[in-house]
N, CA, C and O atoms as a GROMACS GRO file, in nm:
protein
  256
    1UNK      N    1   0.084  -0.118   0.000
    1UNK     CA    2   0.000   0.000   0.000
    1UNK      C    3   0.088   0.124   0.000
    1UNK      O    4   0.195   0.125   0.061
    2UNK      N    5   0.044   0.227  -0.066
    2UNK     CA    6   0.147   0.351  -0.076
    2UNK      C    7   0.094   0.422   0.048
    2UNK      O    8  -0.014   0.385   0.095
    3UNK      N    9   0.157   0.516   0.100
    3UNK     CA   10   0.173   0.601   0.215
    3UNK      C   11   0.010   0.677   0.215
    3UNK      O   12  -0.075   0.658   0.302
    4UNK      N   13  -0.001   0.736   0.136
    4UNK     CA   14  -0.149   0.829   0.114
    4UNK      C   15  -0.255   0.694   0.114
    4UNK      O   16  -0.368   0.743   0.126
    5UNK      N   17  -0.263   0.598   0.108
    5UNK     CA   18  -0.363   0.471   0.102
    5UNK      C   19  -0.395   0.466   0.240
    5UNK      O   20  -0.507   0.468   0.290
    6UNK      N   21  -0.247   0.456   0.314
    6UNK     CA   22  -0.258   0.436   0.461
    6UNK      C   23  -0.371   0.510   0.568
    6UNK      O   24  -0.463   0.478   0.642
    7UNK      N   25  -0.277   0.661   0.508
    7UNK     CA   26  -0.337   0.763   0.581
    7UNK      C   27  -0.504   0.781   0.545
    7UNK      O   28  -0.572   0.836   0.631
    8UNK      N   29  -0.557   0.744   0.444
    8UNK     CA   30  -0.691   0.785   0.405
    8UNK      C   31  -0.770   0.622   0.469
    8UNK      O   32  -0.889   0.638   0.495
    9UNK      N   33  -0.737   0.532   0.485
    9UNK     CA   34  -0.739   0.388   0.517
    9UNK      C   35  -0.788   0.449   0.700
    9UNK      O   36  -0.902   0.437   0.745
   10UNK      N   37  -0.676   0.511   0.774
   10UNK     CA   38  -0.620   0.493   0.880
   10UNK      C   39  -0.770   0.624   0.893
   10UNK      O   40  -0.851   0.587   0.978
   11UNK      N   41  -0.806   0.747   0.828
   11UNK     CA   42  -0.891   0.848   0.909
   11UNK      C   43  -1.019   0.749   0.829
   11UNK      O   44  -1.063   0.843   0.764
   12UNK      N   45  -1.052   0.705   0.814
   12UNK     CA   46  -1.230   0.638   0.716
   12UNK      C   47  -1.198   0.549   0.882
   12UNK      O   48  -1.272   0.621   0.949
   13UNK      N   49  -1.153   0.467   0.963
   13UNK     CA   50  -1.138   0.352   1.054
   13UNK      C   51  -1.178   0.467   1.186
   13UNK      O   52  -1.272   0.444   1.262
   14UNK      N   53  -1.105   0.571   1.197
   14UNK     CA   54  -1.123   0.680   1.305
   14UNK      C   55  -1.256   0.743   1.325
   14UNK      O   56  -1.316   0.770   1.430
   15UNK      N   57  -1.293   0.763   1.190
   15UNK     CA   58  -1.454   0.841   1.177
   15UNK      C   59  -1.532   0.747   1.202
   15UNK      O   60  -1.640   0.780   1.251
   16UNK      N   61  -1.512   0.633   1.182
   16UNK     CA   62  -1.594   0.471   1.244
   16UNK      C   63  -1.547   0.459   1.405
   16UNK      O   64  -1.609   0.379   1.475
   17UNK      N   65  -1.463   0.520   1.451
   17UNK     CA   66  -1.438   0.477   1.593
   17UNK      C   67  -1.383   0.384   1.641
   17UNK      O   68  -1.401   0.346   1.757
   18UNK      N   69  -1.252   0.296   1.498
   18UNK     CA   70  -1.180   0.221   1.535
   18UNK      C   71  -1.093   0.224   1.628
   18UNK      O   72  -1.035   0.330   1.653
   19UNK      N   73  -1.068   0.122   1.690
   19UNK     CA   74  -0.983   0.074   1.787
   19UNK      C   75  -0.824   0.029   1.731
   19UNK      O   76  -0.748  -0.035   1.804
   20UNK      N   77  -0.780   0.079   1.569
   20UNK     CA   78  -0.659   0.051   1.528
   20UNK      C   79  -0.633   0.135   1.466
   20UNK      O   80  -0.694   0.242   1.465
   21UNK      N   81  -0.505   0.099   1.378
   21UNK     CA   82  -0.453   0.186   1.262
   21UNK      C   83  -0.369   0.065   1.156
   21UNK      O   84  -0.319  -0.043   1.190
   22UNK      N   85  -0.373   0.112   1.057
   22UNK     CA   86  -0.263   0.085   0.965
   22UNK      C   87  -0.140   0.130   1.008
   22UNK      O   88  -0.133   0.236   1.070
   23UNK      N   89  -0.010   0.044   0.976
   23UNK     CA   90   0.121   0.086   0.929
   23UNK      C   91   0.200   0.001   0.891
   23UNK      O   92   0.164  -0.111   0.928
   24UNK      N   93   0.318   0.000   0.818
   24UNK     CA   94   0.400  -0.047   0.764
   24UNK      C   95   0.463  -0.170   0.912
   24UNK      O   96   0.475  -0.142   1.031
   25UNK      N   97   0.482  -0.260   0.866
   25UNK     CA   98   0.565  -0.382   0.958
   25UNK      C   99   0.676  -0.285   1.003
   25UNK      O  100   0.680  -0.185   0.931
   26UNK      N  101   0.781  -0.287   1.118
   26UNK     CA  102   0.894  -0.300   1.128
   26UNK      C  103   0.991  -0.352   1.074
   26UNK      O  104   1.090  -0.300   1.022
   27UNK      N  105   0.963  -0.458   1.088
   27UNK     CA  106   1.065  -0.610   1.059
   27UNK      C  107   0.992  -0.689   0.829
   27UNK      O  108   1.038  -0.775   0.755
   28UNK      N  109   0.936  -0.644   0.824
   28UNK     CA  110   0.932  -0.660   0.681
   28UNK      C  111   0.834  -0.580   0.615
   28UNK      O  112   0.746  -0.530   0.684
   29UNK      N  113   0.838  -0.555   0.445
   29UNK     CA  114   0.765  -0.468   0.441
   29UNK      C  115   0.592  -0.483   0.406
   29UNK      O  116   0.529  -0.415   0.325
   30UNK      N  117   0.560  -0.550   0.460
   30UNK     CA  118   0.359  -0.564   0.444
   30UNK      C  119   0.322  -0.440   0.577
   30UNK      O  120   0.379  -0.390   0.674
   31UNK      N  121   0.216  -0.433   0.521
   31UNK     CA  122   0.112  -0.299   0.568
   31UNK      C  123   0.015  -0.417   0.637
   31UNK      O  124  -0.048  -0.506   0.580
   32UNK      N  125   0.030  -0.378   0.810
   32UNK     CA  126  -0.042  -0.444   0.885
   32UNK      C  127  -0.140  -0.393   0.982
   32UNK      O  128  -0.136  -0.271   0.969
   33UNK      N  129  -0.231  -0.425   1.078
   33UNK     CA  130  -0.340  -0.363   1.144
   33UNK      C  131  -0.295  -0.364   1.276
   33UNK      O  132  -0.352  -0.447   1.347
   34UNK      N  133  -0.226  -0.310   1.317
   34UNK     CA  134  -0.298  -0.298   1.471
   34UNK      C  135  -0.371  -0.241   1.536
   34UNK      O  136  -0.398  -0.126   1.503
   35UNK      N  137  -0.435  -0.300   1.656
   35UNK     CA  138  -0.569  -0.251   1.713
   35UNK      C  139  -0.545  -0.332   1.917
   35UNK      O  140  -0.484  -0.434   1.949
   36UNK      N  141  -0.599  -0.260   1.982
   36UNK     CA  142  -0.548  -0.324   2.137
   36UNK      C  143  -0.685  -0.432   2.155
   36UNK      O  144  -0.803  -0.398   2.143
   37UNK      N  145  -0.649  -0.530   2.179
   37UNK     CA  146  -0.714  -0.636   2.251
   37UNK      C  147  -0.779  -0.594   2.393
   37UNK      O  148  -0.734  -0.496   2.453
   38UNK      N  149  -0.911  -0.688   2.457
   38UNK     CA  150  -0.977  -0.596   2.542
   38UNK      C  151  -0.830  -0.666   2.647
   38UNK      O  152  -0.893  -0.729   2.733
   39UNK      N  153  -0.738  -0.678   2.668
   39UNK     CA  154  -0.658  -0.675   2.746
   39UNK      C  155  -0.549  -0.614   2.759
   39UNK      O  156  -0.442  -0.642   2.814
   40UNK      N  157  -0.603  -0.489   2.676
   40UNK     CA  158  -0.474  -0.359   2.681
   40UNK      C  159  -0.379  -0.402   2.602
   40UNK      O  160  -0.288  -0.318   2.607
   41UNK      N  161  -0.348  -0.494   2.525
   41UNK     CA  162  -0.215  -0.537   2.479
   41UNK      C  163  -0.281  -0.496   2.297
   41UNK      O  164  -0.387  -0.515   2.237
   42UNK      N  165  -0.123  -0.423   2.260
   42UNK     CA  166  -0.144  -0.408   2.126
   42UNK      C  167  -0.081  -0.560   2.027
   42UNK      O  168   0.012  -0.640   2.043
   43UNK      N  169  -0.198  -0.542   1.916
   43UNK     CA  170  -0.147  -0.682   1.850
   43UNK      C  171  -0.134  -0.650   1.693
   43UNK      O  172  -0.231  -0.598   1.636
   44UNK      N  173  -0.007  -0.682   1.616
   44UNK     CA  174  -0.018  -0.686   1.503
   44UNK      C  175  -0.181  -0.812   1.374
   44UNK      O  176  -0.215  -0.930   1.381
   45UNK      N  177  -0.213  -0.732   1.310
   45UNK     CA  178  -0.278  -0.857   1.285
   45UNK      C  179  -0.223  -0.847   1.067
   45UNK      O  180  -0.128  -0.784   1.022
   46UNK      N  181  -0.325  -0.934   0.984
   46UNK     CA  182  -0.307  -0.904   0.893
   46UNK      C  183  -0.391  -0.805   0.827
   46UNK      O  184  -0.504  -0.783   0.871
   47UNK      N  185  -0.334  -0.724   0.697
   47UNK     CA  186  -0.487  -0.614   0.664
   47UNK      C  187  -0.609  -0.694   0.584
   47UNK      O  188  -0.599  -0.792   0.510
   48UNK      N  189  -0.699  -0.636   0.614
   48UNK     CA  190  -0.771  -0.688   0.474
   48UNK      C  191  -0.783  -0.548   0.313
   48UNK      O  192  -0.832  -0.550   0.200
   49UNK      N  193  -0.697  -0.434   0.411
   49UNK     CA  194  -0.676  -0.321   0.316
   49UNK      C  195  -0.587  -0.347   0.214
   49UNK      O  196  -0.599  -0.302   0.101
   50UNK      N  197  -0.488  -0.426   0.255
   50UNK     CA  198  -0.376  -0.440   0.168
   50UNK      C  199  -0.430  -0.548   0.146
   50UNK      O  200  -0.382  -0.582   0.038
   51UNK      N  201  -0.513  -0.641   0.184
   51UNK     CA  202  -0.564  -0.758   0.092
   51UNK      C  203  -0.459  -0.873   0.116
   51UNK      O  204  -0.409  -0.929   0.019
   52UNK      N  205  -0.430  -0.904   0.229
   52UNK     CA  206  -0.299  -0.974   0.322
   52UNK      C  207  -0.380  -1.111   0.322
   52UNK      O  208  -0.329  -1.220   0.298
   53UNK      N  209  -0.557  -1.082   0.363
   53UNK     CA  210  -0.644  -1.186   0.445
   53UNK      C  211  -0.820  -1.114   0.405
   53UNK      O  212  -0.858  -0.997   0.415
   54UNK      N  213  -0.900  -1.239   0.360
   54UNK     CA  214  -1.062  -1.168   0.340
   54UNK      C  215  -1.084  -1.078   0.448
   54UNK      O  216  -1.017  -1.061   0.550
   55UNK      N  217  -1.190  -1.021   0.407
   55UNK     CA  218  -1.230  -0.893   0.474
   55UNK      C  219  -1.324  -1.005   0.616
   55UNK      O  220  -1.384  -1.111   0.596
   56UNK      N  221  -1.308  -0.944   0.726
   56UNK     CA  222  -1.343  -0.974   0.868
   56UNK      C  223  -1.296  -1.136   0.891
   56UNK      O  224  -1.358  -1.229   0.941
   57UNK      N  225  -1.143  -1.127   0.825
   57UNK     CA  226  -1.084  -1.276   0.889
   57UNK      C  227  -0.959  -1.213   0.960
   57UNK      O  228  -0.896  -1.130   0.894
   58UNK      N  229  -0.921  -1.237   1.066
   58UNK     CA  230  -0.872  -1.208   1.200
   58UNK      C  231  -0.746  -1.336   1.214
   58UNK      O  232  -0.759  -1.449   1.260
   59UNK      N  233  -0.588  -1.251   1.142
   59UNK     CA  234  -0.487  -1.380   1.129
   59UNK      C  235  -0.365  -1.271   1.219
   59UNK      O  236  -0.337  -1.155   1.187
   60UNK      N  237  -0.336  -1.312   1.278
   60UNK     CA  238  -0.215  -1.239   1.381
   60UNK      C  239  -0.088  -1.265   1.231
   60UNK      O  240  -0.055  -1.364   1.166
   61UNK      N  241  -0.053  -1.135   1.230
   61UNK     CA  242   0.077  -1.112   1.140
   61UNK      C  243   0.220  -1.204   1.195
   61UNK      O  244   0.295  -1.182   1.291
   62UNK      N  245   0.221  -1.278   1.124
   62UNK     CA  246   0.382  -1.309   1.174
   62UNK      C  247   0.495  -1.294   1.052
   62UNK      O  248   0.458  -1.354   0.951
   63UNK      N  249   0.611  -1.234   1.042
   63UNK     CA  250   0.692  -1.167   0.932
   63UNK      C  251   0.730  -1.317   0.893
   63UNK      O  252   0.761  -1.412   0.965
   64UNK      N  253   0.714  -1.307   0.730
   64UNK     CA  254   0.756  -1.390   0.665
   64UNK      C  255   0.935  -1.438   0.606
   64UNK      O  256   0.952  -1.537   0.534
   0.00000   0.00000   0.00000
């Protein structure tokens, strides 16, 4: 995903009252979701923006 995808991705999720954001991996380069679990802990997952995983399937990112 290019940078401006992110950012327009990341405020449409905010105006919904998401609980995440888009951004780029650390450790490789896929565009991933994080969002905090109801146990305070933040979790990478996969997007379905970048089309990583179908839309409302829920796969914890692990770098390939």
């Amino acid at each position: 995903m290019q940078a401006k995808d992110v950012q327009v991705a990341n405020h449409v999720d905010w105006r919904r009252a998401g609980a995440g954001y888009l951004k780029k991996c650390r450790y490789c380069p896929e565009t991933i979701y994080m969002t905090v679990g109801w146990d305070g802990v933040w979790r990478p997952y996969e997007s379905w923006a970048a089309h990583n995983v179908n839309e409302n399937e829920w796969v914890l990112h692990h770098c390939r």
